[in-house]
DOTILO-343491 format. One record per residue (C-alpha): residue number from 1; y, x, z negated. Coordinates in nm, 3 decimals, m for minus. Layout:
<site i="NUM" c2="Y" c1="X" c3="Z"/>
...
// end
This chain:
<site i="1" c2="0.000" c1="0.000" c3="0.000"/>
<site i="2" c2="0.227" c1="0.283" c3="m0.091"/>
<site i="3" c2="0.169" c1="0.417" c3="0.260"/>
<site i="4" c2="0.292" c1="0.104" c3="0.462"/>
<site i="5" c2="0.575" c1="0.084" c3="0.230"/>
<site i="6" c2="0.668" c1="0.516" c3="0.346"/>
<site i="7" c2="0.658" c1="0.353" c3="0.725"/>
<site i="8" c2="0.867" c1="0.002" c3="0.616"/>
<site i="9" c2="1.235" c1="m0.094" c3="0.705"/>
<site i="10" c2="1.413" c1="m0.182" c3="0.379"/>
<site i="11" c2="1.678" c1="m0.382" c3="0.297"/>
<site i="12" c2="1.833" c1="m0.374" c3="m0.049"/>
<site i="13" c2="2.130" c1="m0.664" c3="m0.100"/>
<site i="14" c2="2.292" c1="m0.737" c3="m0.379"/>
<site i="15" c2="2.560" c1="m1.030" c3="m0.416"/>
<site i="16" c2="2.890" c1="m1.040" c3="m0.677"/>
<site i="17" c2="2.951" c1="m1.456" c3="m0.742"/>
<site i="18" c2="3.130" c1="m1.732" c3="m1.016"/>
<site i="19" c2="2.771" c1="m1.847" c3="m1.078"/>
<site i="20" c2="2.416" c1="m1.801" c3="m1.130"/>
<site i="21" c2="2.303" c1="m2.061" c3="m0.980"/>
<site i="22" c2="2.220" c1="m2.201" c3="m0.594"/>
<site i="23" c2="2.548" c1="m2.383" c3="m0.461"/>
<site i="24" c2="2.810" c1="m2.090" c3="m0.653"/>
<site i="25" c2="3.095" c1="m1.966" c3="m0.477"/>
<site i="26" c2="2.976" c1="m1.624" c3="m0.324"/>
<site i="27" c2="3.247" c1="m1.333" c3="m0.361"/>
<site i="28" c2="3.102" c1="m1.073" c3="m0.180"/>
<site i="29" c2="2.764" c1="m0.907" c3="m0.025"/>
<site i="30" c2="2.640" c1="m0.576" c3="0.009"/>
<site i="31" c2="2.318" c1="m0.439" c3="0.174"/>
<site i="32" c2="2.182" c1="m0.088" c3="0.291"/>
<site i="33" c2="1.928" c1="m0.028" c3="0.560"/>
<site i="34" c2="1.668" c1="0.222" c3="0.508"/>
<site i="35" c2="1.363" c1="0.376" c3="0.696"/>
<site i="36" c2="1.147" c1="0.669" c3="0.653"/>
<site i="37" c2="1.305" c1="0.673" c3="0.341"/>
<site i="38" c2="1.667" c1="0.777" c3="0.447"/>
<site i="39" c2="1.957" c1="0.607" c3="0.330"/>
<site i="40" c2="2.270" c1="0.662" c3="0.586"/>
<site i="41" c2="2.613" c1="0.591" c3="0.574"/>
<site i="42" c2="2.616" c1="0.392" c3="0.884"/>
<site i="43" c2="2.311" c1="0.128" c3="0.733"/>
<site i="44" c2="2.576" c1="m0.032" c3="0.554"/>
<site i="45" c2="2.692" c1="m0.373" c3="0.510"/>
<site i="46" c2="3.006" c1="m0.492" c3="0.304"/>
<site i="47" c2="3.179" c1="m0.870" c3="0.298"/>
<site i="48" c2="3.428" c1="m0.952" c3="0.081"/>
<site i="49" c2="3.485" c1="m1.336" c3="0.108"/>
<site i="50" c2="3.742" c1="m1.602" c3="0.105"/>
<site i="51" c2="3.685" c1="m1.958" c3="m0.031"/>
<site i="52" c2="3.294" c1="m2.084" c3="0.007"/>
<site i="53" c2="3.437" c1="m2.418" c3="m0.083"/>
<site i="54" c2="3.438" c1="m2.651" c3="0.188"/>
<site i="55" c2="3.082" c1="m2.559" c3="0.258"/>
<site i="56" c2="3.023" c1="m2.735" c3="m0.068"/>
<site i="57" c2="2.965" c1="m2.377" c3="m0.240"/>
<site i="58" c2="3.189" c1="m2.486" c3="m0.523"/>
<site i="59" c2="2.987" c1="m2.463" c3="m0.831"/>
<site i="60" c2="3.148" c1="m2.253" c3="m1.053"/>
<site i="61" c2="2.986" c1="m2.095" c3="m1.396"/>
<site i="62" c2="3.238" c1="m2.128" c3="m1.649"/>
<site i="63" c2="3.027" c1="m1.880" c3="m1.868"/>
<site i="64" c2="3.037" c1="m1.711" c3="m1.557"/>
<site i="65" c2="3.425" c1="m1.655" c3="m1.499"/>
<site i="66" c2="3.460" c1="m1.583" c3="m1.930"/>
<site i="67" c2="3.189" c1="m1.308" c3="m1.823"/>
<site i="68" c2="3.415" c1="m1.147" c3="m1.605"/>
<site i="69" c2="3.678" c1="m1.172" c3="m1.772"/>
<site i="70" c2="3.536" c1="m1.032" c3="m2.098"/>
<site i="71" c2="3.277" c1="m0.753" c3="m1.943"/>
<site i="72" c2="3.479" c1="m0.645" c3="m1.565"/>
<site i="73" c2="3.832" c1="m0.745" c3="m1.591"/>
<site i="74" c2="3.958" c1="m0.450" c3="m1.362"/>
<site i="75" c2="3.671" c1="m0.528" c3="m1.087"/>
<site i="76" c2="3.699" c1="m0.887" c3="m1.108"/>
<site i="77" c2="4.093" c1="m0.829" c3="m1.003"/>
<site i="78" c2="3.993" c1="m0.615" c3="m0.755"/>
<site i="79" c2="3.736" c1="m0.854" c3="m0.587"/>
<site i="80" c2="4.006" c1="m1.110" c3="m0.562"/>
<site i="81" c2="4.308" c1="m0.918" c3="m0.463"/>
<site i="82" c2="4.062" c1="m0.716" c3="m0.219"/>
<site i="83" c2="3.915" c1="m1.006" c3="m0.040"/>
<site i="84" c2="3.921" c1="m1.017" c3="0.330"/>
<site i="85" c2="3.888" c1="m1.370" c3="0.309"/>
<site i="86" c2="3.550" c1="m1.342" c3="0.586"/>
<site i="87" c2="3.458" c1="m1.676" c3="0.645"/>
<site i="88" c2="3.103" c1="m1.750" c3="0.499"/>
<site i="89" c2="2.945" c1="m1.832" c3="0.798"/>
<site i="90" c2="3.065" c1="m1.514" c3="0.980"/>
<site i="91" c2="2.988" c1="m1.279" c3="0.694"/>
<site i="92" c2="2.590" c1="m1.435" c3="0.676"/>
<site i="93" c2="2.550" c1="m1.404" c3="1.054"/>
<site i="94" c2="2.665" c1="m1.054" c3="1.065"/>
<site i="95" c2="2.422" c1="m1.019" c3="0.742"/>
<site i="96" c2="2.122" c1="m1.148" c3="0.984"/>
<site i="97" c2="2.271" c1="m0.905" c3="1.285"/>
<site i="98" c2="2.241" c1="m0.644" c3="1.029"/>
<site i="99" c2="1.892" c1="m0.752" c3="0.885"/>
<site i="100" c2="1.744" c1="m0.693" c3="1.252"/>
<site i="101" c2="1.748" c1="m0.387" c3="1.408"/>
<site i="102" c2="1.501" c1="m0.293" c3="1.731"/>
<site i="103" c2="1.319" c1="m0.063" c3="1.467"/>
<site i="104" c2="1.204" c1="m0.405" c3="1.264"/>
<site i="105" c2="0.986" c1="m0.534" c3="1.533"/>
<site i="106" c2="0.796" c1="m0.241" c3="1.522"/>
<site i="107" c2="0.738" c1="m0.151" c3="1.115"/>
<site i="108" c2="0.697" c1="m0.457" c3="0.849"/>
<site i="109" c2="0.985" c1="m0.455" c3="0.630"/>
<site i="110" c2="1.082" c1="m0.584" c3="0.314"/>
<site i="111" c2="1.375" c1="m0.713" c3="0.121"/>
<site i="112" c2="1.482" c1="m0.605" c3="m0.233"/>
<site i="113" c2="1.706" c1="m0.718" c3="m0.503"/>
<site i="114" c2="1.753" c1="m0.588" c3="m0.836"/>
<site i="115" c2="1.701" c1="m0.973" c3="m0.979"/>
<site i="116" c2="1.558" c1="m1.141" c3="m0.653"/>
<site i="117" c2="1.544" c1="m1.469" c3="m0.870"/>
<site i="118" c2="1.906" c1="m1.454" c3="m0.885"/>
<site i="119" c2="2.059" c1="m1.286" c3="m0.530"/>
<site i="120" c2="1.828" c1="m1.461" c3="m0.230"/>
<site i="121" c2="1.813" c1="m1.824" c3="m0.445"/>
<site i="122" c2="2.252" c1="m1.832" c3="m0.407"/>
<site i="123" c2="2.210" c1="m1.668" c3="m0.060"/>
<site i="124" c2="1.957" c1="m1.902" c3="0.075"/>
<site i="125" c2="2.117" c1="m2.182" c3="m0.060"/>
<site i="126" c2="2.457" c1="m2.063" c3="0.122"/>
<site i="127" c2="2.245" c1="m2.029" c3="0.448"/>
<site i="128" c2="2.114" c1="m2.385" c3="0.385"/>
<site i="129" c2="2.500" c1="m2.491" c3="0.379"/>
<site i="130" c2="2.570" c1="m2.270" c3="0.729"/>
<site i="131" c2="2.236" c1="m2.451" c3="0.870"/>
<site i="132" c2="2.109" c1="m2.132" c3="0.959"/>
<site i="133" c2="1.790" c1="m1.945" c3="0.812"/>
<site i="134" c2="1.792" c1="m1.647" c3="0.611"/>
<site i="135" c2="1.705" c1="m1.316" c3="0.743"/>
<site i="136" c2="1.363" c1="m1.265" c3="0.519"/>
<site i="137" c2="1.040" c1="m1.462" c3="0.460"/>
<site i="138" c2="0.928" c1="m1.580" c3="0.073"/>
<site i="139" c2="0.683" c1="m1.274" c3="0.128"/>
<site i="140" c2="0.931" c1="m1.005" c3="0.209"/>
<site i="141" c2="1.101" c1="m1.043" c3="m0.086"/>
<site i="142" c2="1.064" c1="m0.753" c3="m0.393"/>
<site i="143" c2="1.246" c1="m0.679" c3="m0.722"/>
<site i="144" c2="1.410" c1="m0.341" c3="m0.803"/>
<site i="145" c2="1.426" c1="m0.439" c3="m1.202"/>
<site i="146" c2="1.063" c1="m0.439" c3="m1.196"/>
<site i="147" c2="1.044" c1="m0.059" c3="m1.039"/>
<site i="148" c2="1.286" c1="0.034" c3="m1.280"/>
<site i="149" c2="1.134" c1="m0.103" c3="m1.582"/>
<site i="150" c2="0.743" c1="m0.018" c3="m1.512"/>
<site i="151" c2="0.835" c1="0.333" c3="m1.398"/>
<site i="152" c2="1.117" c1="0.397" c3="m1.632"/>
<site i="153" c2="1.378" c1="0.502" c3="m1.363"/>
<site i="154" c2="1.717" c1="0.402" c3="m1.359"/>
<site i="155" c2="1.995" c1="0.528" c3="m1.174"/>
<site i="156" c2="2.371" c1="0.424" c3="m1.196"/>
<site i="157" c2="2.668" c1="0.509" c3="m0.943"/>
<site i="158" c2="2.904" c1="0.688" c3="m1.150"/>
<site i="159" c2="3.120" c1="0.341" c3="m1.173"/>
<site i="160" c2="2.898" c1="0.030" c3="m1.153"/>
<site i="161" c2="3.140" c1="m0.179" c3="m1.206"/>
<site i="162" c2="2.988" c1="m0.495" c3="m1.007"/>
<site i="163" c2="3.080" c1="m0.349" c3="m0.634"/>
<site i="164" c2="2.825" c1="m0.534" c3="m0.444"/>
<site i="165" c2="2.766" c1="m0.270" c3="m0.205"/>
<site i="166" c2="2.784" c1="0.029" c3="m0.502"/>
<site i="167" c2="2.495" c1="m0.213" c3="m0.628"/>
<site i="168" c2="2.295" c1="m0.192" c3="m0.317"/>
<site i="169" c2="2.293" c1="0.141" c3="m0.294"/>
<site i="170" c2="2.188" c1="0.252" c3="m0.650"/>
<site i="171" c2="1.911" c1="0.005" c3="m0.610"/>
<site i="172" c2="1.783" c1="0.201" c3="m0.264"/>
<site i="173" c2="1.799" c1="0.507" c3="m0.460"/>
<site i="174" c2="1.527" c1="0.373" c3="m0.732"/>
<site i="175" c2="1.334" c1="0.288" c3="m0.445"/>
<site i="176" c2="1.385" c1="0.576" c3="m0.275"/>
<site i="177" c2="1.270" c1="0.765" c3="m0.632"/>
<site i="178" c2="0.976" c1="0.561" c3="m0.629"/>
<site i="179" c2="0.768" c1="0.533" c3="m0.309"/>
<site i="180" c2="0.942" c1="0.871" c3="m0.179"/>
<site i="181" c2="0.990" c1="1.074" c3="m0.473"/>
<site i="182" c2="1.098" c1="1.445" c3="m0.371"/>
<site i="183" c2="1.009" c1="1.373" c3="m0.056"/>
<site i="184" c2="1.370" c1="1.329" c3="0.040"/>
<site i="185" c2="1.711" c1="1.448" c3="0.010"/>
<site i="186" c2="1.951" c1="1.199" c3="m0.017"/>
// end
């Protein structure tokens, strides 16, 4: 198994909202591309979005917003004086553009989250409100926690400060670590 996962495309997304929930605004997405192990620069995604609600993506944790506010002041300024204001729909197609490259219809690939009960739930329901499908199939999906816990790695950028796309690629280096090991510079 380790083997197939060596010769796998991976995707690692990660997803800053104002909920926890399916049907909460989403503020941003970020996702990495990796095969053979190698994590480039250019196997980046970043969108920083606008308003969800008029796609009915208007369900707001209140315990959500005091959590920013309490734990990530700085970053949750940031996220909403940095927005690009992407539409919703734009930003999840260019996610799926991303999520296929000519090199997936060759290897099997997989999609990772670091709490994949919490990041493809809120993306799948936004793709439900688009009327598109998501990029990945219930069997795709994998959990970086889970790495991190059974194999006692963890790795943090040197500010993890909720940056969806600083999230993303922290989590592809714990995978990396794991089925690559030395095997790789980063």
């Amino acid at each position: 198994m380790l083997s197939d996962y060596k010769k796998s495309v991976h995707f690692v997304i990660d997803i800053e909202t104002l909920g926890t929930r399916p049907g909460c605004p989403i503020l941003s997405i970020g996702a990495v591309k990796m095969y053979n192990g190698i994590l480039e620069r250019q196997q980046e995604f970043f969108a920083s979005l606008g308003s969800n609600v008029r796609l009915g993506l208007n369900e707001i944790g209140v315990e959500t917003l005091r959590w920013w506010e309490e734990k990530h002041p700085e970053q949750f300024r940031r996220l909403q004086a940095n927005s690009e204001n992407r539409e919703l729909s734009d930003a999840l197609e260019d996610l799926n553009q991303f999520c296929n490259p000519i090199v997936q219809r060759i290897a099997p690939h997989y999609y990772w989250s670091k709490h994949p009960h919490f990041d493809f739930p809120i993306l799948e329901a936004a793709y439900e409100a688009i009327g598109k499908p998501p990029p990945w199939k219930y069997w795709q999906i994998r959990d970086i926690a889970t790495l991190e816990d059974k194999l006692f790695t963890a790795r943090e950028p040197e500010l993890n400060n909720h940056d969806a796309l600083l999230d993303a690629i922290n989590e592809a280096n714990v995978l990396i670590d794991v089925v690559w090991g030395d095997e790789h510079d980063r």
